[in-house]
C-alpha positions in Angstrom: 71.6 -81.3 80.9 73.8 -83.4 78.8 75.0 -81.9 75.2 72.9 -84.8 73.8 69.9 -83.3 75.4 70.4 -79.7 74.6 70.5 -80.2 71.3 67.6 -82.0 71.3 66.0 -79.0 73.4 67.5 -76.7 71.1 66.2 -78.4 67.8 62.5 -78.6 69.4 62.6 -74.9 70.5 63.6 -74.0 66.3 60.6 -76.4 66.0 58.3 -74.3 67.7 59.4 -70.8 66.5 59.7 -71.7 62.9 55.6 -73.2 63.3 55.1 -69.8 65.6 56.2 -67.7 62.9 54.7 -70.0 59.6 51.2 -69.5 61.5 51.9 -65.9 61.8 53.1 -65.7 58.4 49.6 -67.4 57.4 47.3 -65.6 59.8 48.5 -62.2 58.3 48.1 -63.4 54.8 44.6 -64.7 55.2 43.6 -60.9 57.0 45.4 -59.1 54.3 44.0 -61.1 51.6 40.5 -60.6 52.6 41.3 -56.8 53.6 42.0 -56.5 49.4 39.6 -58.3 48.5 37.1 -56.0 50.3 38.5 -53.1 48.3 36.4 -54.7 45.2 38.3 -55.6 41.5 40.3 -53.6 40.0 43.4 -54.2 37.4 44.8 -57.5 38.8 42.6 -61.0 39.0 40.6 -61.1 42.2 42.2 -64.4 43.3 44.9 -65.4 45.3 47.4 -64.9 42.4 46.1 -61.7 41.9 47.1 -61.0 45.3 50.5 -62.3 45.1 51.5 -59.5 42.5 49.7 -57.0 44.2 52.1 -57.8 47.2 55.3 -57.8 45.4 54.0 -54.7 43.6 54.3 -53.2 47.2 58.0 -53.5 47.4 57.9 -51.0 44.1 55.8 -48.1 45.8 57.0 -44.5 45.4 56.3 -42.0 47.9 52.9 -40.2 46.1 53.3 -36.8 47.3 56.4 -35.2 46.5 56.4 -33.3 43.1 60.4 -33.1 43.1 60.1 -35.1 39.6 58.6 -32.5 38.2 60.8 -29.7 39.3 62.7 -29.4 35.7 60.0 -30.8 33.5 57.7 -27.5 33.7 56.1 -26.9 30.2 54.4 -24.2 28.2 51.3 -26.2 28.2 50.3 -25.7 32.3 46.6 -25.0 32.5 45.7 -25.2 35.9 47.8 -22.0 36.9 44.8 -20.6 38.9 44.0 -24.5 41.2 42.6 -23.6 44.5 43.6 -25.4 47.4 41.7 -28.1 48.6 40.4 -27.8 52.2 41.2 -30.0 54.9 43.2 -32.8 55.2 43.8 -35.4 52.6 41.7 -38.8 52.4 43.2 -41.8 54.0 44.5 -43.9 50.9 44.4 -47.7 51.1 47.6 -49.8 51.5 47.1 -51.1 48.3 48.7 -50.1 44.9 46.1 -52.2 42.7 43.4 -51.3 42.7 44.2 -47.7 44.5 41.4 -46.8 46.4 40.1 -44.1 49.1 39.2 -45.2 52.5 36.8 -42.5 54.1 36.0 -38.7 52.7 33.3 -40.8 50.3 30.9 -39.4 48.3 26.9 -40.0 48.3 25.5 -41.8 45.6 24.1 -38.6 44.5 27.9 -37.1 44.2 29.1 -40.1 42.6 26.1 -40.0 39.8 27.4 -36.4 39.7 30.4 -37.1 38.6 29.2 -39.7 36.0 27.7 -37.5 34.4 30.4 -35.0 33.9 32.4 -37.7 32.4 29.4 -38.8 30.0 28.7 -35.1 29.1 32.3 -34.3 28.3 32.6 -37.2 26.1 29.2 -36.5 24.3 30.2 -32.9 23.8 33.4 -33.7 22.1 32.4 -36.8 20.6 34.7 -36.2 17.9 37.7 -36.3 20.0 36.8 -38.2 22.7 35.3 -42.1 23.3 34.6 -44.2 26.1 36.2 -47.9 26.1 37.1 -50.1 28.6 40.4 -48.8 30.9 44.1 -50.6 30.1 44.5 -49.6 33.7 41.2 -51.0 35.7 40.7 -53.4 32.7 36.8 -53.7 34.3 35.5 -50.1 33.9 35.1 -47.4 31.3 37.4 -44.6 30.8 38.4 -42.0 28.6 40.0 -42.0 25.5 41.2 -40.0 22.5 39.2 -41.2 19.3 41.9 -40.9 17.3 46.0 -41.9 18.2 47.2 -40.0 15.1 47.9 -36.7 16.1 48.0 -36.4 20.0 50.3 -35.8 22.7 53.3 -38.5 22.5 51.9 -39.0 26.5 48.8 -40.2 24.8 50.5 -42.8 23.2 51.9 -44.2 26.1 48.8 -44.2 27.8 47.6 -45.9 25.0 44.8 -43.1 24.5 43.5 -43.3 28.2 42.8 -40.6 29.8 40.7 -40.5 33.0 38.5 -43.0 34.5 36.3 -43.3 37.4 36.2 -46.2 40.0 32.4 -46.7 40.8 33.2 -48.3 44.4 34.7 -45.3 45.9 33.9 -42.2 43.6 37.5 -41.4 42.9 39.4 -41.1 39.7 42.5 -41.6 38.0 43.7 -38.8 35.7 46.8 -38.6 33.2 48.1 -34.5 33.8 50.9 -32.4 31.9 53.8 -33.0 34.3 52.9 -29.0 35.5 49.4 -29.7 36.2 49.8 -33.3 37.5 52.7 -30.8 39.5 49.8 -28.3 40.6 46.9 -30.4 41.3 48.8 -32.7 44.0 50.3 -29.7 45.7 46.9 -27.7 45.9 45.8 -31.2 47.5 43.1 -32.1 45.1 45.2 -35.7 44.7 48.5 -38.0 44.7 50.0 -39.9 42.4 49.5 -43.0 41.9 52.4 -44.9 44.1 54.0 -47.1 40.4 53.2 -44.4 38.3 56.3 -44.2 36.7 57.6 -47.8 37.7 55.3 -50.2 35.5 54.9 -49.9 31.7 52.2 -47.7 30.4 51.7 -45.8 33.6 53.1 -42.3 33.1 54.3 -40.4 36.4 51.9 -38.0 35.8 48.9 -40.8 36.5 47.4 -38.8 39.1 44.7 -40.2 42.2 42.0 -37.8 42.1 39.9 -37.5 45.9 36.2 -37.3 44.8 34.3 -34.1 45.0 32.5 -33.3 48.4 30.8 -30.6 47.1 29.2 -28.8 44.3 32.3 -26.2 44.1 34.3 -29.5 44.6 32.5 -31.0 41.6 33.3 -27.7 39.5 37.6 -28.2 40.2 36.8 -31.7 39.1 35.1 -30.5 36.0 38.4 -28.5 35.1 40.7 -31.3 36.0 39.0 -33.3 33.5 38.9 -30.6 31.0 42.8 -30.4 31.8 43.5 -33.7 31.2 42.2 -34.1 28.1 43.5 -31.1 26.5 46.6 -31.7 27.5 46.9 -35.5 25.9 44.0 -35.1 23.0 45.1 -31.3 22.5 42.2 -29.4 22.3 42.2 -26.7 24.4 38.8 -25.7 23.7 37.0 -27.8 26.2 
């Protein structure tokens, strides 16, 4: 082979590898696109830009287990000092920071109405602290929020007032904890946090996953985490 006709061997072979790996490339954006999409909407467009971020927003992912962050930052105001422990194994999580979503351990629709309507009775009895408006974080579902910004925890003000939420596809929640609750809850297994809490704006490192209840006892830990969550950023501890 003349040095004339290895290059040109040479420059077809790059040819071919570089159109191997572009289809590659391609084939495992379409399949990952289409496994998000499947996920339903959540805080990002459902669209191929919205995908994009979602993908670099990858790159930022903390590990969602470890409570080593909140090692030095226990504070007077724990209140779940008497958390069971969750039994079993932990639901698998998807991929995915946004939205953040469970992929098997799923609730019933009966659960799931269950749960909606500890959210809506909590809010109804405390209707003078609490609201319902539309979550910063989801940007497409209710949530949670203090009435009134004036005199609540400065976490509340990050948070912008949210404080729990509910995603209707899966049954699972997002709650904002006390760093020693958000502490206890993820070590008695209950949840995780969410993998950019703590990186983007707004999203406090105590923005905790919480795994829907599979049970009526289940149902009763969610009740308190609630309960937790809201007197620890609207400060009323009579809930």
């Amino acid at each position: 082979m003349t040095d004339g006709e290895f290059n040109q061997w040479l420059w077809s072979s790059m040819v071919v590898l570089g159109c191997g790996i572009a289809a590659g490339v391609l084939l495992w954006a379409l399949q990952d696109y289409r496994k998000w999409r499947s996920l339903g909407k959540g805080g990002l467009p459902a669209n191929v830009a919205g995908w994009a971020v979602m993908t670099a927003l990858r790159l930022l992912k903390r590990d969602p287990i470890s409570t080593r962050q909140y090692d030095h930052r226990h504070t007077a105001d724990a209140r779940l000092t008497a958390l069971p422990q969750r039994t079993g194994l932990r639901p698998s999580i998807a991929v995915y920071p946004v939205p953040h979503r469970q992929m098997d351990q799923l609730p019933g629709p009966e659960m799931q109405q269950k749960v909606e309507r500890l959210f809506a009775q909590t809010v109804a009895q405390a209707s003078n602290l609490l609201t319902f408006q539309l979550s910063k974080f989801e940007t497409r579902h209710q949530a949670v929020f203090a009435r009134d910004l004036t005199h609540v925890h400065p976490l509340a003000q990050e948070t912008r007032g949210e404080i729990a939420h509910i995603h209707p596809s899966d049954g699972s929640m997002h709650m904002i904890f006390s760093p020693s609750d958000a502490k206890a809850v993820i070590e008695a297994g209950w949840g995780e946090r969410h993998p950019l809490a703590g990186v983007l704006p707004h999203m406090h490192d105590t923005y905790v996953f919480i795994y829907p209840p599979r049970s009526e006892e289940e149902l009763a830990v969610v009740a308190s985490l609630l309960q937790a969550a809201i007197a620890a950023l609207a400060g009323d501890s009579s809930l």
